[in-house]
N, C-alpha and C positions, 0 to 999 in steps of 0.2 A: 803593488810590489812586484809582479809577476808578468804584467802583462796581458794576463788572460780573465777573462771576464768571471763576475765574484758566482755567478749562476753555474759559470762550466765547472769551478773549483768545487763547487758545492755538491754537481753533481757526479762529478768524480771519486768523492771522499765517500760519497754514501754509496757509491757503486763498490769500493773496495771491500775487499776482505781482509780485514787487516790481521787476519789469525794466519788465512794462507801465503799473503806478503811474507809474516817475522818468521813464519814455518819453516820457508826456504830455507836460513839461517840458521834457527836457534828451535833443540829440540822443545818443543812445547807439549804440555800435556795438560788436561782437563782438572779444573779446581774446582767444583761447584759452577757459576757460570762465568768462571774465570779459567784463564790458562797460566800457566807457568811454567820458568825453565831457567836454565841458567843465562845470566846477562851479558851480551853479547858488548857490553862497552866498557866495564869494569872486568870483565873476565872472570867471571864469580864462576864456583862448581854447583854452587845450592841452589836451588830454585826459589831464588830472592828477583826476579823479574817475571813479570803480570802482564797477561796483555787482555783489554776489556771489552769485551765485542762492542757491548751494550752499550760501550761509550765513546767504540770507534779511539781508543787511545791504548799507551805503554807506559808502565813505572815499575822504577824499577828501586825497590824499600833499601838498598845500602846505596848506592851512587845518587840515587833519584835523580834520575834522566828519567826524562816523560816525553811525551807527544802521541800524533796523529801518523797515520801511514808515512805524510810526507815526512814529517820530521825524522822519523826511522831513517827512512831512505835519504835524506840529507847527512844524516851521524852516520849511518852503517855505510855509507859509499862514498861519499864528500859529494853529492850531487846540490848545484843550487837550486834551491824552492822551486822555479819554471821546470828545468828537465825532472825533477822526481815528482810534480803533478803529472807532465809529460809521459814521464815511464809510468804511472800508477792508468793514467787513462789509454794508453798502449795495451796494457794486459785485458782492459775489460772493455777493446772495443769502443772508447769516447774518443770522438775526433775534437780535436783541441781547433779553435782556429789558428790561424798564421797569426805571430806578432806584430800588433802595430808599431812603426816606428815612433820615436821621440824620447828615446833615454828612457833613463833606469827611474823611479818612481822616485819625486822627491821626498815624498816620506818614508824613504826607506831608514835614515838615518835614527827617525824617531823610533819607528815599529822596533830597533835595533835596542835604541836605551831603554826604553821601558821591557824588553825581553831580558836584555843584560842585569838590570836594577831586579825582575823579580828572580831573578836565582839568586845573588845575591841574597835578598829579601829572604826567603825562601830557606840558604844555608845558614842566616843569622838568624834565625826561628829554633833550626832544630839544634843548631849546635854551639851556639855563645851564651857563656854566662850571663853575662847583661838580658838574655830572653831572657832570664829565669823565671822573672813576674809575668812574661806573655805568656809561655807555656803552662804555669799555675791557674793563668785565667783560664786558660782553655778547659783545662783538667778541672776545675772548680766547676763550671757550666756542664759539666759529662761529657769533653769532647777527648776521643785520642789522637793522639797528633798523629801516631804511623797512621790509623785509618785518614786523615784528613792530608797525608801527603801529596797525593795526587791531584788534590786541587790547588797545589800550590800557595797554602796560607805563608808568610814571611812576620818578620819582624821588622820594623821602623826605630831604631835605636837615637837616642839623644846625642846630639851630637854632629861634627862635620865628616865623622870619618864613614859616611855615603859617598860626597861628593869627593873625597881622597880617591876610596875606592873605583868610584868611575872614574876618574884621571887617569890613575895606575893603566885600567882597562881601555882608553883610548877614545871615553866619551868625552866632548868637548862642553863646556857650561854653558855656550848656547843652546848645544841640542836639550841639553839638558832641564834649561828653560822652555823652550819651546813644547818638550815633552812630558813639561807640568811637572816633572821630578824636582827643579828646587826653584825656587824665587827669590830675588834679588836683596840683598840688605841693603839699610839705610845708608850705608857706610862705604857700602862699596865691596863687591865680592859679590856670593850668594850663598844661601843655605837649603839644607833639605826643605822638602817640602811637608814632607812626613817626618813624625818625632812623637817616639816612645807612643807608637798605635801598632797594635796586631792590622797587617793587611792582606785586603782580598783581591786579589789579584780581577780584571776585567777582560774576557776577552772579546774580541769581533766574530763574527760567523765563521770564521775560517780558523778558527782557534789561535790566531795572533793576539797577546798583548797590549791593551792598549792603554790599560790604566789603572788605577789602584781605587780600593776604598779602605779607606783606617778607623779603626776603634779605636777611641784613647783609650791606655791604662790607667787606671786611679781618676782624680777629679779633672777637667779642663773640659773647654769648650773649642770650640764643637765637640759632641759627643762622637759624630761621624762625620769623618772629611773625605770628599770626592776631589780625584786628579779633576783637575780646570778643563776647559770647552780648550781641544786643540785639532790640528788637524787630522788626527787618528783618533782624538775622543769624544764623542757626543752623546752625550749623556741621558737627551732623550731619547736617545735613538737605539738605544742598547740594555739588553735585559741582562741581569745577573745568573750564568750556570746558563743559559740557553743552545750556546755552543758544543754543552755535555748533553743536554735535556732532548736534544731534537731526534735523535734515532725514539726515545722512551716517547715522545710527543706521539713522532707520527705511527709508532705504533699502538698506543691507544686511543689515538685521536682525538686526544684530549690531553691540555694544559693544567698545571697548579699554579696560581701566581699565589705569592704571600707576599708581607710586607719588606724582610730585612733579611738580611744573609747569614745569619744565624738560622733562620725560622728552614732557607733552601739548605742549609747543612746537615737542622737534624732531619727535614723530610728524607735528604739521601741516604743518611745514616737509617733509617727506616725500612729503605727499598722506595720510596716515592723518589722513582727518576726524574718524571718529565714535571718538573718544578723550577722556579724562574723565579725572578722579583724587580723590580725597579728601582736604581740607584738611589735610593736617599727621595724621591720626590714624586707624585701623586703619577700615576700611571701614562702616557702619553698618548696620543693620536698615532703617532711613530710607532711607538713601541707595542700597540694593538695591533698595527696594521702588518707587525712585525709577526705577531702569535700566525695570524690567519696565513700566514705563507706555510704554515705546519700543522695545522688545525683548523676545526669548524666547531671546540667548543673548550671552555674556559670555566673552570672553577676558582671562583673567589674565597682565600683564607685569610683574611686579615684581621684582627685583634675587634673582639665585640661589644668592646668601651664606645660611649658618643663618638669619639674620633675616629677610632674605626671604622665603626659603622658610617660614616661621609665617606670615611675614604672608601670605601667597600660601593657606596653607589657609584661618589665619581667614575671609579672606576672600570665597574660594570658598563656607564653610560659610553664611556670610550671601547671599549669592546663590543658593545653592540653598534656603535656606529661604524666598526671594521665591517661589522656583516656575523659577527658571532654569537653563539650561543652561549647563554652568563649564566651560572649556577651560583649560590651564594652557601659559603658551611659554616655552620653555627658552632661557634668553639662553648664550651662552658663556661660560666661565668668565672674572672678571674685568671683566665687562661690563656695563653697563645701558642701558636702553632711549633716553637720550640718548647716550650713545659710541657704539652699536652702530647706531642713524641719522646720525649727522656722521660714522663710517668707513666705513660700511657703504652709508648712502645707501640709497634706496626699493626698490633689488630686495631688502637683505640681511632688512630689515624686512617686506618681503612674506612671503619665503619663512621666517622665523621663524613667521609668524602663520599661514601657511598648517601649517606643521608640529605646531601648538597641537594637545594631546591632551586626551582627558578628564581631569579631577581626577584621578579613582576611580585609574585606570590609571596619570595619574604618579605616585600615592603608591604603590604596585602597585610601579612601575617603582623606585623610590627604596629602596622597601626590599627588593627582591631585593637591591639593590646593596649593601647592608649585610649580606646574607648572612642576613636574617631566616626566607627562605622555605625553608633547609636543614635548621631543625631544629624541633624539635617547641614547644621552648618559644619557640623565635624566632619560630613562626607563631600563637603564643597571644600573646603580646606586639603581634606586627603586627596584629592580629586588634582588638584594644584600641585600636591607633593610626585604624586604619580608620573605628573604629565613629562616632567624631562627624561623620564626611563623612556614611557611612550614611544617620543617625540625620535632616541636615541635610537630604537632599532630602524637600522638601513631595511634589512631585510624584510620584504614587504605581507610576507606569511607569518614574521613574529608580530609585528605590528597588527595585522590585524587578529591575532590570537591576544594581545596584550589590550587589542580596544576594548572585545568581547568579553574578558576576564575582570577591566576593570568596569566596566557598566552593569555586569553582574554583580558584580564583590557590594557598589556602592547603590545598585537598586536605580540606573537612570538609564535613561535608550542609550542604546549602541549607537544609533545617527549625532545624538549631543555628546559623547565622547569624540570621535571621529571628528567632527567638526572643530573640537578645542584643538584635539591635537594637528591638526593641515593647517587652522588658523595660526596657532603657535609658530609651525613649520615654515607659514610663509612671513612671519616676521624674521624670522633666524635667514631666512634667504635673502628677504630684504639688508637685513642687516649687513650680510657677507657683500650683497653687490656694492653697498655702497661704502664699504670697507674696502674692496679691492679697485673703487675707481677714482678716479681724480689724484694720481698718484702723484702729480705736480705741486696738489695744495698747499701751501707750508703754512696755514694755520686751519685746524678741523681735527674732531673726534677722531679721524682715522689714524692719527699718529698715536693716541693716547693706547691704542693695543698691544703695544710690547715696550713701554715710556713708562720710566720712572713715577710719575706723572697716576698712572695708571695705577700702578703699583701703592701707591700711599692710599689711595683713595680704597682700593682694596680694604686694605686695612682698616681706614677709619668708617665703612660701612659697616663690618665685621665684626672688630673691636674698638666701641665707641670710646671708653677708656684712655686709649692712645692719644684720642682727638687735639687734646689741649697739647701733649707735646710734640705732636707733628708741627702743631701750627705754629709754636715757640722756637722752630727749627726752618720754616717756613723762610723767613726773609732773611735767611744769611746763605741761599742757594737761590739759582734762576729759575723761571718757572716760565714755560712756552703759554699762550693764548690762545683760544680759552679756555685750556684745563688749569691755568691757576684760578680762574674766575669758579671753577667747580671745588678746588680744594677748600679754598676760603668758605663758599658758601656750608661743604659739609664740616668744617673745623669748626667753623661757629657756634654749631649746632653743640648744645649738653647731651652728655654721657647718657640721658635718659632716652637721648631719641632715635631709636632704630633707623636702620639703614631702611629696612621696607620701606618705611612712613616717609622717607625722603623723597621716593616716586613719584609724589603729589606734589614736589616741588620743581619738578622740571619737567620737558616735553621734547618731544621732537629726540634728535639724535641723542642726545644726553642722558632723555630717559630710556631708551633703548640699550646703553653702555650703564647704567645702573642695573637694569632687571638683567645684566650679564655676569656683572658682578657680583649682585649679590647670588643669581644663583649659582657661581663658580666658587663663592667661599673661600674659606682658610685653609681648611683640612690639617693636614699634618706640620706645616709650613712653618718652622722658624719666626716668629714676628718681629724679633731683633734683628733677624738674620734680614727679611725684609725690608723693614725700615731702614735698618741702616746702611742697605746695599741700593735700593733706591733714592736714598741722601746723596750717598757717594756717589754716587752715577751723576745727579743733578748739579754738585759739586764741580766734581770732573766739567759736566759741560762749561760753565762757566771758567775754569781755567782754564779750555783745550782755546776758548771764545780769547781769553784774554793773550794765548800765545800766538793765535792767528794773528791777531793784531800784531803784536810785538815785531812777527816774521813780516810783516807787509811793510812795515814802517823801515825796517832794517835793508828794505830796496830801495828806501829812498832817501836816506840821510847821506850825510859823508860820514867818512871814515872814522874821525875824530869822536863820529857820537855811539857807534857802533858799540864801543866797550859798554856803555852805559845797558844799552836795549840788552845786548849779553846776560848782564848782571840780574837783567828783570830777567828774560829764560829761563836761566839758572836756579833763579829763588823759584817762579812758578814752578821747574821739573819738581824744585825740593818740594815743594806745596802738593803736587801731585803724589808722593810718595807717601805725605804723611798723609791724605785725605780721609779727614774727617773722625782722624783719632781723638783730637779732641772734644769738638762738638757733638761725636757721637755719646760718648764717654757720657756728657750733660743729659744730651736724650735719656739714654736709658736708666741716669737716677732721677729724670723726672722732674728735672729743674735745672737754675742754672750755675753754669759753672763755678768752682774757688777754685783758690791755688792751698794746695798742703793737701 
């Protein structure tokens, strides 16, 4: 948007002062580890405007204008975004580079509507009747909305009058598509994207906008809905609150990840600044590799139910392969990281996080308690559970403090540890080279790593259950060779037989894409959400297959027949729109379809 590379931005904003920036202007005086004074954009006399070291930001509780240094200096002066980084790196010494040419950033438009929609969002929160039910949830869970103004929470109201509203305002419903704020109806038109959800607002490192998460009010489904993969949002690739959290990070050199945006709300509400979470879905390679540009150590809070607790290693396993240090905190039974700060309050949460242990040692600690470390085959088996933590630290002094710990823990040399895990190691390497070559092939296992394809079969290792109505859904979608030959073979199979035990029926690359599998699991993941979006996908190809067609044939006929292939387009766009409403509808009651 700027011009200017996202590293110099970043090192600009942390270089500011942003108390002696607003200073200049606006008398300020000391509030605890806040300042305040009167607001220099509504012209207030009372000291209803805040300015937050700690978070490198401004709000101001009766207008609610917010932001960062720049944004100050873009409202208090009409400067655009480049010259007020410009002026901010000028005072402190940061030499900006020269701009390169090539025009103004295309995604300026977007960065725009989704800034536009969260004020918006934002004044229909705190001031329309229609919130009344959002602002009551809030207050029901112990949240207060003036404390929560500064991060921006909004309301998503029923209805089109969003999309009125950005018209009014000069957003066009392309951009507005494109920037995942509304989706197209069947009919023709579009509507919001969000409806009747309290939302959180997402930013990118530079404290721009780039996308929403919503909680529906009352019953519906999704429980939580993320703005869509666009060009401003990537949803692995971006942590919840990290853009506030990172001054609290790097000064105690240490992360909180938790699961949901609730759990980073009451941590804040607490005093736990440097706290973060991942959008709705299992932690990422991205998104670690993300933490470690701010840290060298990570504490894991997520919910100590079975599901948790997976997610809690996947997760760990990704953070130690950034190269980081994984602590794990044991909540009390029954508890998560939001109940256990509104009962508990800032000492209960301290002293949790102070008692955070290592990965290694709670998995250690977890299966003594299952009775694994008593007997021979229990410590072969633990032994197996262990090895993807192992296997996961990069860092070559964890790993070998984790060989050593666990060859103690389970009573067998340190060389027969060591050896499982390099042997593991050079399978996974194996695996990657010949994943990453023969990129030509258009039938082989390497496609099946981000395919539909892939996806089902997840599932029906996982939860065997499914099997029979995946397979029922099976031949009315296309399926690429030879991962249909693998679907069939696992659909087959009855709900009694474990994905493990499937191992012994395949070799070679196949079964190296099963032991992937299955150790990658379900974790927190939707299964409807799954299946029915890798239906749709397999769906989809076969239309997109039957419209290529259509368009090939239409270069070659006359004119006269032209109307006809038209008509097929047409019906296929319609086909595409409804994809997989109906047949999905059958899946998930598990049989087949009626009418009424």
């Amino acid at each position: 948007m700027s011009g200017i590379p996202e590293d110099v931005i970043e090192r600009v904003r942390d270089a500011a002062d942003i108390v002696e920036v607003i200073g200049e202007h606006v008398e300020l005086k000391r509030t605890g580890s806040d300042y305040r004074g009167p607001c220099p954009f509504h012209g207030g006399a009372h000291r209803n405007f805040a300015v937050i070291p700690k978070k490198q930001m401004f709000y101001c509780f009766v207008c609610h204008e917010a932001g960062d240094v720049f944004s100050y200096l873009m409202k208090r002066s009409g400067l655009e975004y480049p010259a007020a980084i410009r002026e901010v790196a000028g005072r402190y010494g940061i030499s900006i580079p020269e701009r390169q040419s090539g025009g103004p950033d295309p995604r300026e438009p977007l960065f725009t509507a989704v800034s536009v929609a969260g004020e918006w969002y934002a004044k229909r929160l705190r001031e329309s009747d229609d919130a009344g039910a959002a602002r009551s949830y809030l207050a029901k869970r112990g949240f207060d909305l003036e404390k929560l103004g500064p991060l921006g929470l909004g309301y998503a109201p029923r209805g089109n009058e969003f999309i009125e509203a950005m018209a009014r305002l000069g957003i066009e419903n392309k951009v507005l598509l494109e920037a995942g704020l509304a989706v197209e109806r069947e009919e023709g038109g579009i509507r919001p994207r969000f409806w009747n959800r309290v939302l959180f607002p997402i930013r990118d490192l530079r404290g721009w906008p780039v996308g929403f998460g919503g909680r529906v009010l009352g019953n519906g489904e999704p429980k939580y809905l993320n703005s869509p993969e666009s060009q401003i949002f990537h949803k692995g690739r971006l942590l919840y609150n990290l853009h506030d959290a990172k001054p609290a990070i790097r000064k105690s050199e240490q992360a909180v990840v938790v699961e949901g945006y609730f759990d980073v709300l009451r941590l804040i509400e607490v005093g736990v600044e440097g706290v973060v979470a991942p959008l709705g879905t299992s932690l990422t390679a991205d998104q670690a590799k993300l933490l470690k540009r701010y840290t060298t150590s990570v504490i894991v809070l997520y919910d100590s139910d079975a599901a948790g607790l997976r997610a809690t290693f996947r997760a760990a396993d990704e953070l130690l392969r950034a190269g980081l240090r994984v602590s794990v905190a044991t909540l009390p039974e029954g508890q998560d990281p939001d109940t256990l700060a509104a009962e508990g309050g800032a000492d209960a949460v301290d002293t949790l996080l102070s008692d955070a242990i290592d990965v290694l040692e709670r998995e250690l600690q977890l299966l003594e308690r299952k009775g694994w470390l008593g007997t021979l085959s229990g410590r072969r088996r633990a032994l197996d559970r262990l090895m993807p933590t192992i296997r996961a630290a990069s860092d070559p002094v964890t790993r070998d403090l984790y060989v050593s710990r666990t060859a103690e823990a389970l009573g067998v040399s340190r060389e027969s540890v060591g050896r499982e895990a390099e042997s593991g190691a050079a399978r996974m390497d194996l695996t990657r080279s010949r994943v990453s070559r023969d990129q030509d092939r258009q039938h082989g296992y390497r496609d099946l790593r981000a395919s539909p394809e892939r996806e089902l079969l997840r599932v029906m290792l996982h939860a065997p259950e499914w099997r029979d109505r995946i397979e029922e859904a099976l031949p009315t979608v296309g399926l690429k060779e030879p991962e249909g030959e693998l679907l069939a073979m696992v659909a087959a199979t009855d709900a009694d037989t474990q994905g493990s035990d499937l191992l012994n029926g395949v070799e070679g690359e196949a079964r190296v894409l099963f032991a992937e599998l299955i150790e990658q699991g379900l974790g927190e993941m939707n299964v409807d959400a799954i299946v029915g979006g890798a239906l749709d996908r397999l769906k989809g190809r076969k239309i997109a297959a039957k419209k290529r067609a259509v368009e090939r044939e239409m270069t070659v006929v006359p004119e006269e027949e032209k109307v006809e292939l038209l008509r097929k387009k047409v019906a296929l766009n319609r086909e595409s729109r409804e994809l997989g409403i109906f047949e999905w509808n059958v899946i998930r009651r598990g049989g087949k379809g009626s009418e009424g």
